[in-house]
C-alpha angles and dihedrals in degrees: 000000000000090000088047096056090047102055088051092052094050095054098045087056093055094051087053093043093043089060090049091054096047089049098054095033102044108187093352081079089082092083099079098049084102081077097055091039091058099047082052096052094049082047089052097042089060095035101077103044087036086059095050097040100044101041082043084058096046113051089044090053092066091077101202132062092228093048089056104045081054094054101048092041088055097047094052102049088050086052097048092043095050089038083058096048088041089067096034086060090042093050093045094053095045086050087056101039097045091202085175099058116101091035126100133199136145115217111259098209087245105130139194112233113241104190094087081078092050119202127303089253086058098045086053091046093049094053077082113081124213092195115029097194098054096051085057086051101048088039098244104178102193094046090043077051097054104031089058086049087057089045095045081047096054091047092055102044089048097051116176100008089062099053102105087066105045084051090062101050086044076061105041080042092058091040085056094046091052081046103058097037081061083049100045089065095065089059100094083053087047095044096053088047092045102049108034098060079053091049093038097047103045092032120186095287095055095061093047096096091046100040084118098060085041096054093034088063104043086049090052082046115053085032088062092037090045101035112029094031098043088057104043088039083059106036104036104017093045087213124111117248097228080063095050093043088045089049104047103033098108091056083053092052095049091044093051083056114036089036089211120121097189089040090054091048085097097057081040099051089045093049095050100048103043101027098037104026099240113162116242099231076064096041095045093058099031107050100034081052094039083056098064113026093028118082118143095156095053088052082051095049089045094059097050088042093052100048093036086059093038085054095049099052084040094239115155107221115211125231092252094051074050098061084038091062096046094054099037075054095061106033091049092055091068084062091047120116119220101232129093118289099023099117084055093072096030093060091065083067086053095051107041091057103063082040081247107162101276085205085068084084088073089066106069093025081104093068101022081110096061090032085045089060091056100046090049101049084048081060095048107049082042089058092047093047081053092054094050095046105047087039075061115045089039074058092228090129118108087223087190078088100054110101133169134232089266092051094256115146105245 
């Protein structure tokens, strides 16, 4: 736990450090992004083979058909349920907020073309791959997903006969766990290189004119972390709230750097299996599959976008474009990869279907990067509430760890 501790701390240090040293250094602060490049690049050389290995593992740990289709189905319906009241929250405090008012622009016609995000029906339809090597190869995160369920439900329904296979993936599974703890100490190094060139480059005046959309997004966000997650955490999950932020706040800190969901599953893995006692077989399914279809933060991001954009060009959304916007949100999440940038594309299909300026993108581009590290910790943490509730309620928890904030077994 020492070790723990230390690694949290340090991090913690650098972050702070790293906006120090973007502050002072400006742009100068661009000299050390090797650091944070090679701590991606080691993220991204374990990410690919830890995805297969582990959700392989894990849905052929479950042992039994009807176990499994419980467990996705529930997974799925807690996702969708938190991801709905993510943009609800984000909605509410931009309508509070009103970041757009006091700014004035008339839509130009120019347009950003939506259709690199497809429809929801072709986003379900490529989750399918037609070569499942090549997905592995081009790092396509839903058909690498889909394809390790197939395999895990192969394993299971052979048995005994397929045992020889799912041995050897137990075993590639534990190789790529050695391996990340090597990688996770590197983090404090990768989150000072990530965050001072962001620091350095947009610099304090910079954000002024956009301090409304900034704030506006913290405050959705720690509302739906502190709120959403707090209750279901509790009441589903029996565990407090002070134990699961404690736990997986590593995971949170990587993820606020590196803004990669997917990048940030091996932190997360690691966090939940070792700080909140969630068994791997549940890890292993819930958060490779949290990574890609879960994204709280994004629905968040997409509500104060939307209505950011729809203020400034002084455009009045009815109650029915703002039900639109909630459900095209949600529905487009599934579709949303977890690596940095990607709300950023999914919010032209936001957009486009309550007829908002697509060119109004192109206003908070500037700052995607800072609103990008709340959004993805958001996801994060989301992915990781899912893990300890559903390790619950499959009852595969040893509860005897479970301890409140005043030391009482729970």
């Amino acid at each position: 736990m020492k070790l723990k501790n230390n690694l949290v701390t340090q991090m913690l240090i650098a972050f702070i450090l790293a906006i120090l040293v973007g502050l002072v250094f400006g742009q100068n602060a661009e000299y050390v992004q090797p650091l944070g490049d090679l701590f991606l690049r080691l993220i991204k050389f374990i990410m690919i083979p830890l995805i297969l290995s582990t959700l392989i593992v894990g849905v052929a740990s479950t042992g039994d058909m009807k176990v499994l289709g419980k467990l996705g189905g529930k997974t799925v319906v807690y996702f969708l349920c938190t991801t709905m009241f993510a943009i609800t929250i984000g909605m509410a405090v931009a309508y509070i907020f009103q970041p757009g008012n006091g700014v004035t622009l008339e839509a130009t016609g120019e347009t950003v073309e939506p259709n690199e995000t497809g429809g929801v029906l072709e986003t379900l339809l490529n989750i399918i791959p037609t070569n499942p090597i090549n997905s592995l190869v081009e790092g396509n995160i839903l058909q690498i997903i889909f394809f390790a369920i197939f395999i895990g439900i192969g394993i299971t329904k052979l048995g005994s006969k397929a045992a020889p296979v799912k041995n050897f993936f137990d075993s590639f599974a534990e190789i790529m766990y050695s391996i990340t703890n090597a990688v996770i100490k590197v983090a404090p190094i990768g989150i000072f290189g990530l965050i001072a060139p962001v620091v350095g480059i947009n610099g304090p005046s910079v954000l002024l004119p956009l301090i409304k959309v900034l704030l506006a997004m913290a405050v959705a966000a720690l509302l739906h972390i502190a709120i959403v997650y707090s209750i279901a955490v509790s009441k589903f999950g029996k565990m407090s709230p002070v134990t699961f932020f404690k736990g997986i706040s590593p995971a949170a800190l990587v993820a606020f750097s590196t803004c990669s969901s997917s990048g940030t599953l091996p932190v997360t893995m690691k966090n939940v299996e070792e700080n909140l006692n969630v068994p791997k077989k549940v890890s292993s399914f819930v958060l490779p599959l949290g990574a890609t279809i879960n994204m709280d933060g994004t629905a968040i991001y997409h509500g104060i976008a939307a209505l950011f954009i729809a203020q400034v060009y002084g455009l009045d959304l009815s109650f029915l474009q703002y039900l639109t916007i909630v459900l095209t949100a949600v529905l487009s999440s599934i579709g949303a990869a977890g690596v940095p940038g990607a709300g950023m594309i999914i919010l032209s299909m936001v957009l486009a279907s309550v007829n908002l300026p697509l060119e109004g993108i192109a206003l908070i581009a500037g700052i995607d990067r800072i609103l990008d590290m709340f959004r993805t910790s958001t996801n994060v943490i989301g992915d990781s509430s899912a893990a300890v509730i559903l390790s619950k309620s499959e009852r595969t928890t040893d509860e005897d760890v479970y301890v409140n904030s005043q030391g009482v077994v729970g």
